[in-house]
C-alpha positions in Angstrom: 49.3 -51.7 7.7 47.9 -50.5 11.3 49.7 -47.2 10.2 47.9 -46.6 6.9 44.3 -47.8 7.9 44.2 -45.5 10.5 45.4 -43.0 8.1 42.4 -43.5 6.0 39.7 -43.7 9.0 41.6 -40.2 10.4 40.5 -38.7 6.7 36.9 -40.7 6.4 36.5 -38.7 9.6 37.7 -35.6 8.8 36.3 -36.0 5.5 32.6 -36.1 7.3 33.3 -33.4 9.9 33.6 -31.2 7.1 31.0 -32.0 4.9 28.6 -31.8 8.2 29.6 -28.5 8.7 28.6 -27.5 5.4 25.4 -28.9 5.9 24.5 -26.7 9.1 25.6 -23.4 8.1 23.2 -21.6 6.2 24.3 -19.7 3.1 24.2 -15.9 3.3 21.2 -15.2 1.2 19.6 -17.9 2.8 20.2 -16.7 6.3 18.5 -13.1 5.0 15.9 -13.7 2.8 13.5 -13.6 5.7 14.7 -10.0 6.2 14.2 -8.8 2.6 10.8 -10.2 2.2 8.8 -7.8 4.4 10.7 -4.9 2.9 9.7 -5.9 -0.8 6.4 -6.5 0.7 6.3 -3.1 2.0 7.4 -1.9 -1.3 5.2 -3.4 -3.4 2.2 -1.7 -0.8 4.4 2.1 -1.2 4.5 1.3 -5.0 0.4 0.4 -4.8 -0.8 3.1 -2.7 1.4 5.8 -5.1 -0.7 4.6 -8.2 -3.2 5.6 -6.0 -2.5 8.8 -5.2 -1.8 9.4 -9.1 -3.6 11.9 -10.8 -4.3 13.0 -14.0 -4.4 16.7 -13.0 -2.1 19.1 -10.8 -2.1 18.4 -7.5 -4.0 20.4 -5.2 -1.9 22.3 -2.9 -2.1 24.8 0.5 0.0 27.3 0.9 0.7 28.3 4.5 -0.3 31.5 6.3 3.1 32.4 6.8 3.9 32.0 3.0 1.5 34.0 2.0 2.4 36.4 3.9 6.2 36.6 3.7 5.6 36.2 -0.2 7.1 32.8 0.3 6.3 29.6 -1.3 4.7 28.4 -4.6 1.9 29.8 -6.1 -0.9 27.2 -4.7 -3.1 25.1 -6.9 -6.7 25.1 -5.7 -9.2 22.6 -6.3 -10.7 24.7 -9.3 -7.7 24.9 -10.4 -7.2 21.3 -11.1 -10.6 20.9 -12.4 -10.1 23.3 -14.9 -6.7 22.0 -15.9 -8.3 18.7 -16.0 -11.2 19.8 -18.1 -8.7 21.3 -21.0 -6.4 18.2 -21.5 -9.8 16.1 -22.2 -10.0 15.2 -25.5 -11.5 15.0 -28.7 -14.5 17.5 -28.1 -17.6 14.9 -27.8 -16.1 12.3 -26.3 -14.4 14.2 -22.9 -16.9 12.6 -20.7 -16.0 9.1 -21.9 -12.4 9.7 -21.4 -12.8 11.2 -17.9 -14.9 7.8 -17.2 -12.1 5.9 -18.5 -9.3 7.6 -15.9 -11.8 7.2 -12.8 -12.1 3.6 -13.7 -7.8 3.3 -14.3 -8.1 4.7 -10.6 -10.2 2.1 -8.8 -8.5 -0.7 -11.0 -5.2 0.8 -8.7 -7.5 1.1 -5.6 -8.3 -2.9 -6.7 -4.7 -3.3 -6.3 -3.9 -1.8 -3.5 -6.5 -3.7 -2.0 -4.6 -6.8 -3.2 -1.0 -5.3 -1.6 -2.6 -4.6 1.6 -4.1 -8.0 1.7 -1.1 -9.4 0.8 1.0 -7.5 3.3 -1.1 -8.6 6.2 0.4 -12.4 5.8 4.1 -10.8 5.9 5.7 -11.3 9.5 6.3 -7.3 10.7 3.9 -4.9 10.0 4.7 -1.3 11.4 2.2 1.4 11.2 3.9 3.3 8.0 1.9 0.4 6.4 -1.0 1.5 7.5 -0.8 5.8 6.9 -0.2 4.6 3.6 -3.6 3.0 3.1 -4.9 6.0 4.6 -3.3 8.1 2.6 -4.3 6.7 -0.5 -7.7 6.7 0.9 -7.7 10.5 1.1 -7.1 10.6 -2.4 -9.5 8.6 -3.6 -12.2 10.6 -1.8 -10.3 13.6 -3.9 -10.7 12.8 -7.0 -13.5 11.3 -6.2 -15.2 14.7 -6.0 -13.2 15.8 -8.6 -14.4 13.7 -11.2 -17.9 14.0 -10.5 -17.2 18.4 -10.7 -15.5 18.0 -13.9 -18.2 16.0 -15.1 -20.5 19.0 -14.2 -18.2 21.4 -15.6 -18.4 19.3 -19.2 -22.4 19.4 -18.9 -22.9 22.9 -18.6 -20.4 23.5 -21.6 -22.6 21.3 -24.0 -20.5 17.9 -23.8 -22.6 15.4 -23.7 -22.7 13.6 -19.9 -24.1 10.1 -18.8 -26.0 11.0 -15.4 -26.4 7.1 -14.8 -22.6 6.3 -15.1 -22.3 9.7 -13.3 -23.6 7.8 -10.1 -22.4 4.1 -10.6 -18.9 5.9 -10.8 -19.5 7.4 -7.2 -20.9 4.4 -5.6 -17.9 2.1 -6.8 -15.6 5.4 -5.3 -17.4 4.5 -2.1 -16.8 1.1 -2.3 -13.7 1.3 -2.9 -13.2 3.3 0.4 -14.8 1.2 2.3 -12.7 -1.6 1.1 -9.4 -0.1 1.9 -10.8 1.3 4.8 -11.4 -2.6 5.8 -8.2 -3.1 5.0 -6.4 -0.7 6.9 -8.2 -2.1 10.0 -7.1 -4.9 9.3 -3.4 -4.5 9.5 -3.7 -1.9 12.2 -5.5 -5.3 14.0 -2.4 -7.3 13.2 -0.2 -4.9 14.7 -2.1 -4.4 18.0 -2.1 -8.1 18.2 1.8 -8.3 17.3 2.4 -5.8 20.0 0.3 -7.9 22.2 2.4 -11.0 21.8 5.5 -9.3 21.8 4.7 -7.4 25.4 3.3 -10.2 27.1 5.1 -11.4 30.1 5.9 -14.9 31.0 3.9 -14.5 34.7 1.0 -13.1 32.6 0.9 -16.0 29.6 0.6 -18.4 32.8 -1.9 -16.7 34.4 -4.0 -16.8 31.1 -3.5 -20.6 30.8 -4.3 -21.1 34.5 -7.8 -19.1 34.0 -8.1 -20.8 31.1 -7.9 -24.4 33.1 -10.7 -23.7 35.6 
């Protein structure tokens, strides 16, 4: 009898050792997830800032001194360029202006957005500085087309389509809005970064000297 109740008590034990130790250790996706949420965050800000960037024309592009010269490198697209490609995929004739409006407004609906990501992103726990180029970036752009836009608007006025001269302007102030609010933005992660880099550098003997001036 003394035989078997201690065989029972030796597996009651065992029994809970085990089912203890399943309770500490954390499960593998468990143990990571806080490692793949600032990377989803990150790409849900990349995926933001490229709608952004998106444009319904060719891309203006530089080619380099040396290029040119060597006879390197592809042909480059220049500003006019793009404007005039622009201007020719607007269609029907008559309505061009209202489907140029209609684009510029699909941009700051994605400048709205990134807005949202950036906002977003500045709650996640790592920020690096990639996260900020790519506001800036995006930023660029929008000043772009911006000005591209409002010259292909021009363009369609002096070849007879009809232009709105109001929405003309309301489209560049909500451009320059838009700017500023990303610009805001970006200051604002590059803050949380700074102050993350702050933290992270601060010495013990330099913590306690702050809480001992902070005592007098």
């Amino acid at each position: 009898m003394k035989r078997g109740a201690w065989r029972i008590r030796g597996l009651v034990a065992l029994g809970f050792i085990f089912s203890a130790g399943c309770a500490v250790l954390p499960s593998k996706s468990s143990s990571t997830s806080h490692l793949k949420a600032p990377v989803a965050e990150r790409d849900m800000l990349a995926d933001a800032a490229r709608a952004v960037e998106a444009a319904p024309w060719p891309k203006p592009e530089r080619v380099s001194l040396f290029a040119r010269v060597n006879g390197g490198g592809k042909a480059s697209v220049s500003r006019s360029d793009a404007i005039a490609a622009y201007i020719g995929d607007l269609q029907p004739a008559g309505a061009r202006f209202a489907r140029l409006e209609a684009d510029a407004r699909a941009n700051l609906a994605a400048a709205e957005r990134l807005n949202l990501a950036a906002l977003q992103s500045a709650e996640a726990p790592r920020l690096a500085m990639n996260d900020v180029v790519l506001i800036e970036d995006a930023i660029r752009a929008l000043r772009d087309h911006r000005d591209i836009y409002a010259s292909a608007a021009r363009e369609l006025e002096k070849i007879g389509e009809p232009v709105d001269d109001e929405r003309i302007a309301m489209l560049r102030a909500e451009f320059r809005d838009a700017v500023k609010t990303l610009g805001d933005a970006a200051d604002l992660l590059a803050e949380r970064i700074k102050r993350d880099r702050s933290a992270t550098f601060a010495g013990p003997d330099e913590t306690t000297a702050r809480r001992s001036l902070s005592d007098l």
